[in-house]
C-alpha positions as CSV (number, residue, x, y, z in Angstrom):
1,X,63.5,6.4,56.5
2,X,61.6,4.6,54.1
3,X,60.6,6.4,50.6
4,X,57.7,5.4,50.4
5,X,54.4,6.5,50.6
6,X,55.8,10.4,50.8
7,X,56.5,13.4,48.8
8,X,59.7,14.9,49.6
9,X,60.5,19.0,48.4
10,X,64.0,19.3,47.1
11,X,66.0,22.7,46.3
12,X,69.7,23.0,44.5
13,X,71.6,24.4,47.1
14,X,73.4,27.4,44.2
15,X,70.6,28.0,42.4
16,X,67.2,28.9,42.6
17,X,65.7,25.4,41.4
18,X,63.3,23.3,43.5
19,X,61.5,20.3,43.3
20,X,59.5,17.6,44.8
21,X,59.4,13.7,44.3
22,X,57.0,11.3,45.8
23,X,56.7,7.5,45.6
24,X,53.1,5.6,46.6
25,X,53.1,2.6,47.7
26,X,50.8,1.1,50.1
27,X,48.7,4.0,50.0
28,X,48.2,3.4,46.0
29,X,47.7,-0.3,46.9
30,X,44.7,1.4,48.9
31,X,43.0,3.6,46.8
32,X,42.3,0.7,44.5
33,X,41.1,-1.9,46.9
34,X,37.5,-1.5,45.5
35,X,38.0,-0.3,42.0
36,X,39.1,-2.6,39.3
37,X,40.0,-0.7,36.2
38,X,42.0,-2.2,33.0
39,X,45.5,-1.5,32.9
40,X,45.7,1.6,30.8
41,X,43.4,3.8,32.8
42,X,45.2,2.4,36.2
43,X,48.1,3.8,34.7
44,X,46.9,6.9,33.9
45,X,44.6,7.0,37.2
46,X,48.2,6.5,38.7
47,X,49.7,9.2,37.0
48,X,47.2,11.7,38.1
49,X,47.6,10.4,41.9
50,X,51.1,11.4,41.5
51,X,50.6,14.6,40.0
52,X,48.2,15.7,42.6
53,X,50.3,15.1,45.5
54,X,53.6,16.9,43.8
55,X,51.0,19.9,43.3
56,X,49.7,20.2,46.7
57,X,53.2,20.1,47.7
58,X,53.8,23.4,45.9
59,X,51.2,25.0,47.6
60,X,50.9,26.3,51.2
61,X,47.1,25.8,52.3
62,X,44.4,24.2,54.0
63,X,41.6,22.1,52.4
64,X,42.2,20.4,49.3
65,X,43.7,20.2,46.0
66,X,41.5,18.2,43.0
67,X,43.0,17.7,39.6
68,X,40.0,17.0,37.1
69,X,40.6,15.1,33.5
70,X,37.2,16.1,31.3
71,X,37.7,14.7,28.1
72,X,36.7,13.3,24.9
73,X,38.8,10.0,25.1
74,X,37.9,6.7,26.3
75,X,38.1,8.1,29.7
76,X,35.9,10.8,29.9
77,X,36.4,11.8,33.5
78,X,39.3,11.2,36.0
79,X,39.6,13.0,39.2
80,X,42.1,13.2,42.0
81,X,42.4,14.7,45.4
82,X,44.5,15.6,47.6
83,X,44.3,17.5,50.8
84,X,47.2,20.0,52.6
85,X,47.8,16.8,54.8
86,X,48.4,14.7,51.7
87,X,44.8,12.4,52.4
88,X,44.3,11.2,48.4
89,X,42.0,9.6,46.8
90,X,41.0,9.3,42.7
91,X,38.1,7.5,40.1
92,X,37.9,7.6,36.9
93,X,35.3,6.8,34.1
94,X,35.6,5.0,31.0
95,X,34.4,3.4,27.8
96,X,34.6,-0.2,27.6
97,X,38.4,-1.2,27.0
98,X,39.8,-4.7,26.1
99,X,42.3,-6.2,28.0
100,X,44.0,-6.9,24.7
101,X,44.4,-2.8,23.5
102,X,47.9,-2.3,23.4
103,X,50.2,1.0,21.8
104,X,48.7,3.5,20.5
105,X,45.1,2.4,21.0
106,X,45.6,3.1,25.0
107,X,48.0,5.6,24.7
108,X,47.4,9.1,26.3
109,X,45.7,11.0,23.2
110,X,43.3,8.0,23.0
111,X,42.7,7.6,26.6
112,X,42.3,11.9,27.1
113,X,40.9,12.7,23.9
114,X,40.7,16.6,23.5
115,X,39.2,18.4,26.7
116,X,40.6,20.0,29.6
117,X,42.2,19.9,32.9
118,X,41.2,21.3,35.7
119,X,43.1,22.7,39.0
120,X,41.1,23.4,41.7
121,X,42.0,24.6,45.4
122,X,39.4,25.1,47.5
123,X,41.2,26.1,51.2
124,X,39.6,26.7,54.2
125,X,41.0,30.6,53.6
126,X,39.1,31.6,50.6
127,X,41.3,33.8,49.4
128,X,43.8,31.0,48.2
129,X,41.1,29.1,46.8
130,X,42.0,28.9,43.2
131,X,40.7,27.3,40.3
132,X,43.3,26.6,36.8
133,X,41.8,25.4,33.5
134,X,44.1,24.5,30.4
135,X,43.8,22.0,27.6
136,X,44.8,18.9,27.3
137,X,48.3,19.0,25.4
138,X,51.0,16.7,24.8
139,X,51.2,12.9,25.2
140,X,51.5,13.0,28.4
141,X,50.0,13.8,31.7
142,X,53.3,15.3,32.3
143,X,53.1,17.9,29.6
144,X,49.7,19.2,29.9
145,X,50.9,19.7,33.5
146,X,53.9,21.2,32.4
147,X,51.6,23.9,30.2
148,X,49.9,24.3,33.1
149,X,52.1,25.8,35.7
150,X,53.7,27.7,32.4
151,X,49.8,29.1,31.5
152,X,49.2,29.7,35.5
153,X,52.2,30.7,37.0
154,X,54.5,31.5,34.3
155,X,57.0,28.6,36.0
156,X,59.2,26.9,34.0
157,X,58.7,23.7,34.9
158,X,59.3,20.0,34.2
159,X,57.6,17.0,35.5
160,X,57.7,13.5,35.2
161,X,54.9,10.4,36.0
162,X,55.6,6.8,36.1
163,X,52.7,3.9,38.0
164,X,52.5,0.2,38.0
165,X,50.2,-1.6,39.5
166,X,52.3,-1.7,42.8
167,X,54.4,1.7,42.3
168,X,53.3,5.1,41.5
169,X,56.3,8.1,41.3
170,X,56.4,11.2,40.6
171,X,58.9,14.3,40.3
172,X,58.6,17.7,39.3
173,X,61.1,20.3,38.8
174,X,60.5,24.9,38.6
175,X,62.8,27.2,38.2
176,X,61.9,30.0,40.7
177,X,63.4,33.4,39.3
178,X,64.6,35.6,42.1
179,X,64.3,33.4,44.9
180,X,67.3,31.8,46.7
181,X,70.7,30.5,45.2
182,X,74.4,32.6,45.0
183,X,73.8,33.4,41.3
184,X,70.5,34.5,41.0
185,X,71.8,37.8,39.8
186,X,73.6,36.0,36.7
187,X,71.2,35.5,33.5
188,X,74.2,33.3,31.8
189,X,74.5,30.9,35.2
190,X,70.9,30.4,35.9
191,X,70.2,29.3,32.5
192,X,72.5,26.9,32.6
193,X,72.0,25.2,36.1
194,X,68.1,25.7,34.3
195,X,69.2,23.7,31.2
196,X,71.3,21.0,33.3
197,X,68.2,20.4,35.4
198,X,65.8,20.4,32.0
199,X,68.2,17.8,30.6
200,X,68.8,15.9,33.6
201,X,64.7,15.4,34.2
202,X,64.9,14.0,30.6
203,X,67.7,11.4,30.6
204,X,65.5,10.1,34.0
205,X,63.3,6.9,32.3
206,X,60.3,5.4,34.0
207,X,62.4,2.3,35.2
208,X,64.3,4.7,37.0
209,X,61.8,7.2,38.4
210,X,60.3,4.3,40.0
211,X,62.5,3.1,41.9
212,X,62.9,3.1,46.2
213,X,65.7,5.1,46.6
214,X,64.9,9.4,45.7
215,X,68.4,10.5,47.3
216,X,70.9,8.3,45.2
217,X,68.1,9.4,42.0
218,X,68.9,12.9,42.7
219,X,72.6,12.7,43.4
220,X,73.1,11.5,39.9
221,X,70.8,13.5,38.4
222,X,72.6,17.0,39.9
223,X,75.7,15.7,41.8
224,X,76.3,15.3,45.6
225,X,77.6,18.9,46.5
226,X,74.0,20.6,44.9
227,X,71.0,18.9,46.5
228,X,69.3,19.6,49.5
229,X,67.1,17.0,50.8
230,X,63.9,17.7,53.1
231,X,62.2,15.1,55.2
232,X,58.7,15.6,53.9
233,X,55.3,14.4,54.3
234,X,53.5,10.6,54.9
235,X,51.0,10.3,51.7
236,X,47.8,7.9,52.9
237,X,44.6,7.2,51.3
238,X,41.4,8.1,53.0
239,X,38.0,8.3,51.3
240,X,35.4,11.0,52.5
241,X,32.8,8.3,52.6
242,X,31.8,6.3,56.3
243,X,29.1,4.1,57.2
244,X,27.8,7.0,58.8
245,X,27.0,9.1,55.6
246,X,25.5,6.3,54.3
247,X,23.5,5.7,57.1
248,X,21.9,9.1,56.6
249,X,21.6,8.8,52.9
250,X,19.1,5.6,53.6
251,X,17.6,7.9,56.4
252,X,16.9,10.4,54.0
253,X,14.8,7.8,51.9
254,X,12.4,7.0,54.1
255,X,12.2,3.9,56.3
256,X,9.1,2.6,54.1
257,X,11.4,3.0,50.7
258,X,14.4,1.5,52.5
259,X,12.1,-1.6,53.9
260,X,10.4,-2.4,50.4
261,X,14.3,-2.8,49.3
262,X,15.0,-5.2,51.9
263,X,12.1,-7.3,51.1
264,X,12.9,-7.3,47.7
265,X,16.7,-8.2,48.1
266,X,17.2,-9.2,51.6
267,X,19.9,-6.6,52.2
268,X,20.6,-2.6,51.4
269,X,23.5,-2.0,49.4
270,X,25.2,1.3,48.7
271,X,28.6,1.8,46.7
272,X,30.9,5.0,47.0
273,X,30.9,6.8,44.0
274,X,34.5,7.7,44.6
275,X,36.3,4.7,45.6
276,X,33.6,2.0,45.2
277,X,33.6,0.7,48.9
278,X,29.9,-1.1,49.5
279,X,28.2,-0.7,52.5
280,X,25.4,-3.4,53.2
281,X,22.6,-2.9,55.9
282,X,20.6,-6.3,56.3
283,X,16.9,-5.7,58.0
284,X,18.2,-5.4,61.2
285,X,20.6,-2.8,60.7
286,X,17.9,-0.7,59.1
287,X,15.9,-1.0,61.9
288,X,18.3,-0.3,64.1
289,X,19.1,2.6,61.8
290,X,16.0,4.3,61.8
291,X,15.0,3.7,65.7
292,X,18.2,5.2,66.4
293,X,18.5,8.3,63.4
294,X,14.6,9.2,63.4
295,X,16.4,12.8,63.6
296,X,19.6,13.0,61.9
297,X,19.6,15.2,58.4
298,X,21.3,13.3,55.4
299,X,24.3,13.2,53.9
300,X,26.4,12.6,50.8
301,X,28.8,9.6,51.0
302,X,31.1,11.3,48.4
């Protein structure tokens, strides 16, 4: 089975330690057919893909999952979503940045700035909608992540976020006290299979994290006789936005406002907000459009 484009949950078969890796592929290749964003904030627009599918794959729910970035860096806004069926998508906004930035002028603090992050849930169940604020910490994604399931859900946990422009992979690691494993009822032996796991998620390096195959990762990382492998779930992107919402967004205009714009510029063009896909009606697909959606309501694309 091929690893990519899924998040697989893990567990150590003695011990009550479980995890989840995912590796994006085609579905990151996706997400960013529209949207052209310099190297430093794809990375970190990566990261945050990554992070938001290992979340949701903590979870048991049914809507979706959105992992907000508000800061006071260069990029002031980055948001990802996922839903319970792992459907993702992510944007981001930034200040103007130079090809040519490099170190520390593109690293995380400059890229975040100070601000928050944001967990939301909002399930179809209301009572496990659930919203998680904490600040941006760290120099990394990966930490402020990690102080977040430590501020929320008083997890100890450990994660780690690698993305190219081809490649984004993910893994995250929580201790669960009380749950699972032969020695769960001794202190001494589940803080050491805690500190083996804490120290095996450290010696892991990007180069590594990235690559195709999670199993022989996680044999090396915990030995053969302690990992339990699950099949997991098929990660794709998929944008909220149609031709459809659009068409109902131009409905709700007016068909004298939509025809002085096609006079003007010979075609109708709205962009996603979200993932930047146009959608161009020329004058006879607003004719069409408004002969055949006199009565249709309006509609957000996003």
């Amino acid at each position: 089975m091929s690893e990519s484009d899924r998040v697989r949950r893990f567990t150590l078969e003695r011990h009550p330690i479980r995890g989840h890796a995912a590796r994006l592929t085609d579905s990151w290749l996706a997400l960013r057919e529209h949207l052209d964003y310099p190297p430093a904030v794809q990375q970190l627009l990566g990261e945050a893909v990554g992070a938001v599918v290992l979340l949701a794959a903590t979870l048991k729910f049914d809507g979706t999952l959105t992992l907000q970035l508000q800061g006071k860096g260069l990029v002031s806004l980055l948001v990802a979503q996922c839903t319970h069926d792992f459907k993702v998508r992510a944007m981001a906004h930034h200040q103007p940045i130079s090809l040519m930035d490099k170190g520390d002028e593109t690293g995380f603090r400059a890229l975040a700035g100070e601000g928050q992050i944001i967990v939301t849930v909002e399930a179809t169940d209301r009572a496990s909608s659930y919203q998680g604020v904490v600040p941006i910490t760290g120099d990394s994604l990966s930490e402020s992540l990690e102080a977040y399931f430590l501020q929320s859900e008083q997890l100890p946990t450990r994660v780690l976020l690698a993305a190219t422009a081809g490649v984004v992979s993910g893994m995250l690691v929580q201790r669960i006290p009380g749950e699972g494993g032969k020695q769960r009822d001794d202190p001494a032996a589940l803080e050491s299979a805690w500190m083996k796991a804490d120290h095996a998620m450290a010696a892991l390096t990007s180069g590594e994290l990235l690559e195709d195959d999670i199993e022989q990762r996680l044999v090396r990382m915990f030995g053969a006789d302690e990992v339990r492998m699950f099949g997991g779930h098929e990660v794709v992107f998929a944008c909220r936005c149609s031709r459809e919402r659009v068409a109902n967004v131009l409905r709700s205009l007016g068909v004298d406002e939509v025809r002085s714009v096609i006079a003007e510029q010979g075609t109708v063009t709205v962009t996603c907000e979200f993932c930047q896909k146009p959608y161009r009606f020329d004058a006879i697909d607003t004719e069409q459009l408004f002969a055949e959606g006199s009565t249709q309501g309006s509609s957000s694309i996003n």
